[in-house]
N, C-alpha and C positions, 0 to 999 in steps of 0.2 A: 504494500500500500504506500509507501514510505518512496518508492522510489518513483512509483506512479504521480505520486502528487511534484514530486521534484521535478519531473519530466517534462509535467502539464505546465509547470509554474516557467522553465526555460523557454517555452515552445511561446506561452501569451507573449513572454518578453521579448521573442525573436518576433513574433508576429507583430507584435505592436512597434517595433523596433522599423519594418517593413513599414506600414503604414504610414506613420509615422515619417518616413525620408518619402517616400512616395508623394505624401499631399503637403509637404513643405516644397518638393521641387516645382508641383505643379500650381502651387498659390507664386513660387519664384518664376517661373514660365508667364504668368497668369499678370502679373505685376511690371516685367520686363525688368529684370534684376539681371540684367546679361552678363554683368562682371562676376555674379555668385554662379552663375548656372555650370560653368563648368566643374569647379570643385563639387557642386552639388551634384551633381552627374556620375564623376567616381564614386562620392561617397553610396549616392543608389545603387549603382552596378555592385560593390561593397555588399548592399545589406542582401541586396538577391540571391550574388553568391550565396553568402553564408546560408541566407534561407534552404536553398537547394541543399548546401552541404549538410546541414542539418538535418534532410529530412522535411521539410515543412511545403517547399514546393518540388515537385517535379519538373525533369530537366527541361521540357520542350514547355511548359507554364515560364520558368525562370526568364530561357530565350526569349518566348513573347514580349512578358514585361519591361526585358531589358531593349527590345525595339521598339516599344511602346516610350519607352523613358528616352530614347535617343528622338523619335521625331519630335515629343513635347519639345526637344532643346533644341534641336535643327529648325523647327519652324519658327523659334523666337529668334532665335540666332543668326539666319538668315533672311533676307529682304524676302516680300512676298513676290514671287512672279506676275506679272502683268502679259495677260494674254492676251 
């Protein structure tokens, strides 16, 4: 029981840990904080890894998010096209 609850209690703090850098980069995307976006970029890729390493996501969920997390930044980051 003892190790169960230890388990559950790492997993909320990896999970929230995720979340957590996820809606901070996207309130910094959101804001046009372009100078912070790229440290905040590693540090996502960062908690994703980990998540995956842990356990918490699976490997082709982990990818998604982390190309999800790269167009939030590409698209602030660069000009809009004019078509």
């Amino acid at each position: 029981m003892h190790q169960d609850r230890r388990k559950t209690e790492r997993n909320d703090r990896n999970r929230a840990a995720l979340k957590l850098s996820l809606k901070n980069l996207k309130k910094a995307v959101a804001a046009g904080k372009t100078q912070e976006l790229p440290e905040m970029l590693r540090k996502a890729y960062s908690v994703i890894d980990t998540a995956f390493k842990k356990g918490l996501l699976k490997r082709n969920t982990a990818s998604r998010r982390k190309s999800t997390v790269s167009k939030w930044v590409s698209s602030a980051l660069l000009p809009a096209k004019s078509v």
